[in-house]
Steps between C-alpha positions, in 0.01 A plus 500: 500500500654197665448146356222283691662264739472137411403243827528099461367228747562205597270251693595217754229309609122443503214643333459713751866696407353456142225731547666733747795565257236603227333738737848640611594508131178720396598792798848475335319593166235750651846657645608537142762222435485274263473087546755296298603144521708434780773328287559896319685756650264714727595763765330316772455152592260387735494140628226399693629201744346163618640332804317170512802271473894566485477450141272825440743675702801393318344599166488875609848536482479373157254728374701802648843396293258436184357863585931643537540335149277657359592878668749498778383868561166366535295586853397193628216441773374140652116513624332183595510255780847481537560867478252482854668246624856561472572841367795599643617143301391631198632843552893322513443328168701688289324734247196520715388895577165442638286249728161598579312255761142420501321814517716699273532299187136675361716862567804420332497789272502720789843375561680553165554895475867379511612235262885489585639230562575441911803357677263251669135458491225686638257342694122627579302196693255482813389298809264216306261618740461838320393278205162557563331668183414265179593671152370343187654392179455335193729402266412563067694506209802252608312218464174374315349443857426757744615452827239676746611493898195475738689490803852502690654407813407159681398478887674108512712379660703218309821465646706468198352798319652842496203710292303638839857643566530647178130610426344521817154431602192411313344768292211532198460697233111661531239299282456819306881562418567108390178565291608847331845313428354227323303725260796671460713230392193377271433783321874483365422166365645337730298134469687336835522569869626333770433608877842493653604605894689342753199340650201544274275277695511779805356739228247723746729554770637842563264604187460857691796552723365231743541136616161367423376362190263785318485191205625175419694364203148345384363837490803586274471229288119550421546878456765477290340257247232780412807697343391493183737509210723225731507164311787340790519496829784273689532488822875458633598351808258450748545305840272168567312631779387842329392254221155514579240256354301738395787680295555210322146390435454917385859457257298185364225707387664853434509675165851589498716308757649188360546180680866536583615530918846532644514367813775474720530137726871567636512129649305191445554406895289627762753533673738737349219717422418542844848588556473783242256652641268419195070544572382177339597105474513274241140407521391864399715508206422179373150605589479818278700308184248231513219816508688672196520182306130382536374853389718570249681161383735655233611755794904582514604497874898621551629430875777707674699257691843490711787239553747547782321620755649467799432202703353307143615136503506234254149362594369868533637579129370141334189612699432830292684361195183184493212728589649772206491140272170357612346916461295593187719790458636691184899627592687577812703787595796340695684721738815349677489658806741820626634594797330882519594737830256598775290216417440194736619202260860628496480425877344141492721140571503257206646713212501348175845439305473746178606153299170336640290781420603544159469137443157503623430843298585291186271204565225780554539672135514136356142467665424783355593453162326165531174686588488773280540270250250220595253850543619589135378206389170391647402877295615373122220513259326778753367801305604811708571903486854570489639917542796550347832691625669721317907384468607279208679249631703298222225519251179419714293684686382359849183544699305387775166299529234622787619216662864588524652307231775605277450485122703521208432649110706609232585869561213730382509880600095512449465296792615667759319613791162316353287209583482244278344108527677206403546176547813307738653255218846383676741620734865591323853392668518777614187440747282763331164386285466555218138601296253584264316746445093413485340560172306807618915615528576359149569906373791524722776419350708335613 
């Protein structure tokens, strides 16, 4: 009887990937292979890609030499965005056997009866336009959160973005699937979900194989907080105008979604956003923080935004870097803008020297630092629910509060994966607080 082959992944990217991967990973086991770490030697390596800036696609040829390292006899295949994209590009990167595009990266072990190595790499990938059918995933056991995709593709237009290239249109999960996954991934103990997708605020469209909206995402959200055995629910990025009022105002009063929002801004200026293409102004987004923070005043709020765009001057940049200042907002996500093919940016007039954008990039993550911070501290002395992750990391073990914020206690195995209240005494050097456990904790040692 022949040993059981041994598959490793690697994942580039956003949640999204995150819970794909996992799915991919358990047909990989139902197929009879077994899952190791991706830094042991496996037969197969499977890399599923991001393309949302040059850097992502950089890193992928730095996760295939890690994978060579490891085995050089190794199959290797690339899945993902970039794999849809630009497969025949991955297919010349040397040690590369397989792309699959879009619609074949849920079939990949339909494509590995042969797992010699090839003289260059073999690509399966379609028309985006055949992208047309949703598949659901959920990711478990790689991380103390669940990561539970509602919905893929995006019908946008933003002229810098490559992702309705690489995922195609707007699609749903049905209510009933997105509910059967969630009591699923609860009744392996599982005490965190977040809703991930490329647009999640589109949730409804496509639920059925058509364009209309069978639901929205407040159905979703109200459906999915009668899953009982859930104590978390996050919800991950979400654009401004999908934000509905009434969302937030339902979040406020929910059972198990906690008062944390990502939501992406791009550019302070009117202006540049409408060159983006982007569905909203500043006066919506400053609009639904100011909602947020009246209903739920302890409320994290993360904001995607980008420097560089082409066209973005001095005054447009001071612009978005003094309304970012002047927001109540928790952290930013700063993303310094990159050329990307077959997209209309990389064709506009008033390109931005790389030296200017990374300059501006930098005072960004200062801002950032500065906020996360000042949020950080308006919560000392709060009493709160932290759930633990499960790594030591140099003695302690970290965690994270309802309300997004990353806590720090001496490393105790017991805790992992539980729920535990405690109190916000001080926030390290390192920019992590520190606590204490409330009396009603005062068995755990600690």
């Amino acid at each position: 009887m022949s040993a059981r082959k041994k598959v490793a992944f690697y994942t580039l990217g956003c949640k999204l990937n995150f819970s794909e991967t996992s799915t991919i990973a358990r047909s990989f086991t139902g197929e009879g292979f077994d899952r190791i770490d991706f830094s042991e030697k496996a037969d197969i390596y499977v890399i599923n890609t991001c393309s949302v800036t040059e850097n992502a696609d950089k890193r992928f040829k730095s996760v295939v030499k890690q994978a060579q390292k490891s085995n050089p006899e190794a199959f290797i295949a690339a899945i993902g965005c970039y794999a849809q994209l630009k497969p025949e590009e991955l297919a010349n990167v040397n040690g590369v056997d397989l792309v699959l595009g879009a619609t074949e990266k849920f079939k990949i072990t339909n494509y590995l009866n042969d797992l010699s190595k090839n003289d260059f790499g073999e690509v399966h990938s379609c028309e985006i336009e055949e992208a047309d059918f949703y598949v659901g995933s959920y990711s478990i056991g790689d991380r103390t959160r669940a990561f539970l995709k509602v919905q893929d593709g995006c019908d946008y237009k933003c002229t810098y973005c490559t992702i309705p290239l690489a995922r195609g249109i707007s699609r749903s999960d049905t209510l009933n699937n997105v509910i059967q996954n969630a009591k699923e991934i609860s009744a392996k103990g599982i005490k965190e979900i977040v809703l991930t997708g490329v647009n999640i605020g589109d949730y409804g469209k496509g639920e059925f194989g058509n364009k209309k909206h069978e639901h929205t995402f407040l159905d979703l959200v109200k459906e999915l907080d009668n899953v009982e055995g859930v104590e978390r629910l996050r919800i991950s990025s979400i654009e401004p105008n999908l934000l509905k009022n009434d969302t937030i105002e339902f979040v406020a009063g929910s059972h198990s979604f906690v008062p944390h929002f990502h939501i992406p801004l791009q550019s302070g200026s009117d202006a540049l956003l409408r060159s983006m293409k982007r569905r909203y102004m500043t006066k919506l987004y400053t609009d639904r923080i100011k909602k947020i923070k009246e209903l739920m005043p302890n409320a994290c709020i993360g904001v995607d935004v980008i420097v560089g765009y082409p066209g973005e001057t001095d005054a447009h940049f001071l612009q978005t870097y003094n309304y970012l200042q002047a927001l109540d907002i928790s952290y930013l996500h700063v993303f310094t803008y990159s050329e990307r093919e077959n997209t209309p940016a990389a064709l506009m007039e008033g390109v931005v020297p790389k030296a200017v954008r990374a300059k501006r990039s930098k005072m960004l993550r200062g801002l950032s630092v500065k906020k996360r911070r000042a949020f950080y501290e308006q919560q000392l002395g709060s009493r709160v629910k932290v759930l633990f992750e499960g790594e030591n990391k140099e003695g302690y073990i970290h965690g994270f509060t309802e309300n997004y914020i990353k806590v720090k206690s001496p490393w105790n195995p017991d805790l992992v994966n539980t729920i535990h209240e405690v109190n916000l005494t001080e926030i390290d050097t390192d920019g992590l607080v520190r606590i204490e456990f409330c009396m009603a904790e005062a068995m755990i040692s600690v």
